[in-house]
DSSP file (Angstrom, degrees, kcal/mol; ACC not computed):
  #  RESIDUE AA STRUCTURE BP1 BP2  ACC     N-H-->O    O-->H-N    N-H-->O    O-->H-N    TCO  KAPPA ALPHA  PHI   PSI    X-CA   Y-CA   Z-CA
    1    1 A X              0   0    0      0, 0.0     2,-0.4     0, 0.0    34,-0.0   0.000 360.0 360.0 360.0 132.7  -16.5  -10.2  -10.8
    2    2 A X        -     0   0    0      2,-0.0     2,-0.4     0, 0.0     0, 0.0  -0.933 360.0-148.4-111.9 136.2  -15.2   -7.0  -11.7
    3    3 A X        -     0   0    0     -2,-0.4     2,-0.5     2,-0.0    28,-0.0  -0.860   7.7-160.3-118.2 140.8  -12.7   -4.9   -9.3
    4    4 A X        -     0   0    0     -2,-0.4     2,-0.2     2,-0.0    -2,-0.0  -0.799   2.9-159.6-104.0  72.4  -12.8   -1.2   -9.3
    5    5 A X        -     0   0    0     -2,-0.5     2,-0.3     1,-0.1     5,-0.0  -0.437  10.1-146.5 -83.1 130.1   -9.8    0.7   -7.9
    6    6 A X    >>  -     0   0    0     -2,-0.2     4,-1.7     1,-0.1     3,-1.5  -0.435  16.5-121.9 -97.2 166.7  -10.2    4.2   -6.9
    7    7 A X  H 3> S+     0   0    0      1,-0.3     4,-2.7    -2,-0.3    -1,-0.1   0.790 115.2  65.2 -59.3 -36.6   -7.7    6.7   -7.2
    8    8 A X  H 3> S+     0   0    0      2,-0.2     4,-1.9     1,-0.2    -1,-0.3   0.955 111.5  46.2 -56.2 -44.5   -7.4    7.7   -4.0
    9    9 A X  H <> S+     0   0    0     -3,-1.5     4,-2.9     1,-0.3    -2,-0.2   0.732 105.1  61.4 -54.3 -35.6   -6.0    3.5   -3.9
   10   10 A X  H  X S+     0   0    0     -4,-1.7     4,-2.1     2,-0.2    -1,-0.3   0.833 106.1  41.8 -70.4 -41.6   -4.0    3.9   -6.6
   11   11 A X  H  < S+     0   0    0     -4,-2.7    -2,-0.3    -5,-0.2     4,-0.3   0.960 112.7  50.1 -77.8 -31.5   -2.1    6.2   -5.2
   12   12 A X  H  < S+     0   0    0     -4,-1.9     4,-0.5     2,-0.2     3,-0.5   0.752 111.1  56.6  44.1 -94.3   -2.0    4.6   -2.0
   13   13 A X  H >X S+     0   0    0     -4,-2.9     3,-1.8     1,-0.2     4,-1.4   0.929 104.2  53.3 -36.6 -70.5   -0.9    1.4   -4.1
   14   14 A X  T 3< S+     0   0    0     -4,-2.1     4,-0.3     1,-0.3    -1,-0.2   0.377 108.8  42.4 -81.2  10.2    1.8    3.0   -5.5
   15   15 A X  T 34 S+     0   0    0     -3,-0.5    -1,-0.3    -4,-0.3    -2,-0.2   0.595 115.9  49.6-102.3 -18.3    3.7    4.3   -2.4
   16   16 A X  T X> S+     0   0    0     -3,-1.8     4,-3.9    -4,-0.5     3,-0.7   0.669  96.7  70.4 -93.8 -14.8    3.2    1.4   -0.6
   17   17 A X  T 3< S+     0   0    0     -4,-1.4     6,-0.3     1,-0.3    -1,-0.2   0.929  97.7  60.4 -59.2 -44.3    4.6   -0.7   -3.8
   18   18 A X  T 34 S+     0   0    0     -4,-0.3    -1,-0.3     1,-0.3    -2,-0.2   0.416 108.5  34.3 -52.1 -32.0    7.9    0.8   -2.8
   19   19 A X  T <4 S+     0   0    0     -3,-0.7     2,-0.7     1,-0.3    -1,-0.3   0.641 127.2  37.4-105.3 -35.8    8.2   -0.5    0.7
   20   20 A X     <  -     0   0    0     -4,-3.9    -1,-0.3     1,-0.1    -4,-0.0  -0.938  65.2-174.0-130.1 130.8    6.6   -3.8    0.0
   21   21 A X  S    S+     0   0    0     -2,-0.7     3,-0.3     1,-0.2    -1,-0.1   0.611  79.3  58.4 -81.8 -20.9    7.3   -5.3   -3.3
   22   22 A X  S >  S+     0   0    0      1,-0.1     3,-3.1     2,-0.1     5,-0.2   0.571  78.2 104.2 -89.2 -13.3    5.2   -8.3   -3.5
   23   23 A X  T 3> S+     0   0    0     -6,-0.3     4,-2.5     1,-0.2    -1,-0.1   0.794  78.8  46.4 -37.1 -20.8    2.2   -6.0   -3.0
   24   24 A X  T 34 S+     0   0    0     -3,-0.3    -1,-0.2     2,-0.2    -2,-0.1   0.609 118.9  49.5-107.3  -6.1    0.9   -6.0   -6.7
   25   25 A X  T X4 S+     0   0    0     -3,-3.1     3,-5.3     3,-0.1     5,-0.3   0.663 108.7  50.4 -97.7-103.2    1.4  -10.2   -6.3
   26   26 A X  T 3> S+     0   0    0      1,-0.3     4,-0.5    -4,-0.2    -2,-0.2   0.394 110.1  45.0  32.2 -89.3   -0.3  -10.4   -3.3
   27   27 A X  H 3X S+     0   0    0     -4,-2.5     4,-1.2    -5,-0.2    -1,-0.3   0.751 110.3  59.7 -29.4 -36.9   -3.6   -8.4   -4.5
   28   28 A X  H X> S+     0   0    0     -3,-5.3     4,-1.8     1,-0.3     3,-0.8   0.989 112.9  40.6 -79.9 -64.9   -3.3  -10.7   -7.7
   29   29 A X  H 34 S+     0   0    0      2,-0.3    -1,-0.3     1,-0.2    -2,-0.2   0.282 112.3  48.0   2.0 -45.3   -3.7  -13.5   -5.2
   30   30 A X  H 3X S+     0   0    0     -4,-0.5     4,-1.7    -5,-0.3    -1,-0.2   0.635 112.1  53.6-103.5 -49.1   -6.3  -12.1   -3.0
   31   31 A X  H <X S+     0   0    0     -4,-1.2     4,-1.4    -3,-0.8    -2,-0.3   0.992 107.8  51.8 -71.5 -62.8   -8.3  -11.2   -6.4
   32   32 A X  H  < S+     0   0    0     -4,-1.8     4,-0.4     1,-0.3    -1,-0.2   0.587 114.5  41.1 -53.2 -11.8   -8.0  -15.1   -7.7
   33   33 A X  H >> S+     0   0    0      3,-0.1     4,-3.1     2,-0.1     3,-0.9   0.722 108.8  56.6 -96.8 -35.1   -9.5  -16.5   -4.2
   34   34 A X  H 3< S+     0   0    0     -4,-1.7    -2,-0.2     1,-0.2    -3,-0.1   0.864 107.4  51.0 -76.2  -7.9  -12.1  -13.7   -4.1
   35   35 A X  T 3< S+     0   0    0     -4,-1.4     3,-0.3     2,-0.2    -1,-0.2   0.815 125.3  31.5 -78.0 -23.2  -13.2  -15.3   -8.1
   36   36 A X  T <4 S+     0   0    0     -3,-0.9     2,-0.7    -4,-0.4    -2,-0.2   0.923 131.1  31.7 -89.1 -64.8  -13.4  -18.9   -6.3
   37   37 A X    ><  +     0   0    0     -4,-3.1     3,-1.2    -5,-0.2    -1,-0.3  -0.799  68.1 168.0-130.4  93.3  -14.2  -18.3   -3.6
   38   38 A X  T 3  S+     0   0    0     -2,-0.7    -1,-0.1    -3,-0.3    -4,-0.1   0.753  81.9  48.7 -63.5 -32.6  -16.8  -14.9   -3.1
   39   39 A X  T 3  S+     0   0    0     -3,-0.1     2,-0.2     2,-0.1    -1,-0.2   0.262  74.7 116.8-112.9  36.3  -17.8  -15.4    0.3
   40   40 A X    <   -     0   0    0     -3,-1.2     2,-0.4    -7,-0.1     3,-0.1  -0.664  54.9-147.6 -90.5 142.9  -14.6  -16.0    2.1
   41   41 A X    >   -     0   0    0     -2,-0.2     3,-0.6     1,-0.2     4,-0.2  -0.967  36.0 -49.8 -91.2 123.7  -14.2  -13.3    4.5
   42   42 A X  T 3  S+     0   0    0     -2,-0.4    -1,-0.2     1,-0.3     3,-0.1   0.642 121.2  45.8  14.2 152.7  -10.6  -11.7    5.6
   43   43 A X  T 3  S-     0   0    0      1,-0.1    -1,-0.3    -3,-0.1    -3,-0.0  -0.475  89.2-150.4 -22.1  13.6   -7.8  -13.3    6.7
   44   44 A X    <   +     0   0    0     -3,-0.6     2,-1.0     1,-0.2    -2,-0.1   0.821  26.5 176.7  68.5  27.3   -8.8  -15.6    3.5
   45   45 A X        -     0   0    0     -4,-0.2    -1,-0.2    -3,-0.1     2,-0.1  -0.614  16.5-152.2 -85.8  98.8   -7.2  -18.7    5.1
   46   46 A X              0   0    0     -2,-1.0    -1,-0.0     1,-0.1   -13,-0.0  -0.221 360.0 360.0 -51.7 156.1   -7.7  -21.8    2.9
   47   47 A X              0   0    0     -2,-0.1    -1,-0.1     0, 0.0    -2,-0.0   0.224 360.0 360.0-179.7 360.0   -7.9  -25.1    4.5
C-alpha cells in the first residue's frame, strides 16, 4: 500500500504537529493497522 500526502496535508500536518505532539506517532500507527488490516473502517478499534 502506498500513502500519498498532499500538500495541502502537509501543511495542515505541520501546524497541527505543534499543538499535538504525538500526531506524526499516531498516523505511523494508523498507517501500520491500515497494512494489516485494509478494510477496517474509522474509529480502527481492534478487539
Amino acid at each position: 500500500m502506498i500513502f500519498v500526502e498532499l500538500d495541502e496535508f502537509k501543511k495542515d500536518l505541520k501546524s497541527l504537529l505543534k499543538k499535538y505532539r504525538s500526531l506524526t506517532e499516531d498516523l505511523a500507527m494508523i498507517k501500520q493497522i491500515l497494512l494489516v488490516f485494509p478494510n477496517k473502517r474509522p474509529p480502527f478499534f481492534l478487539r
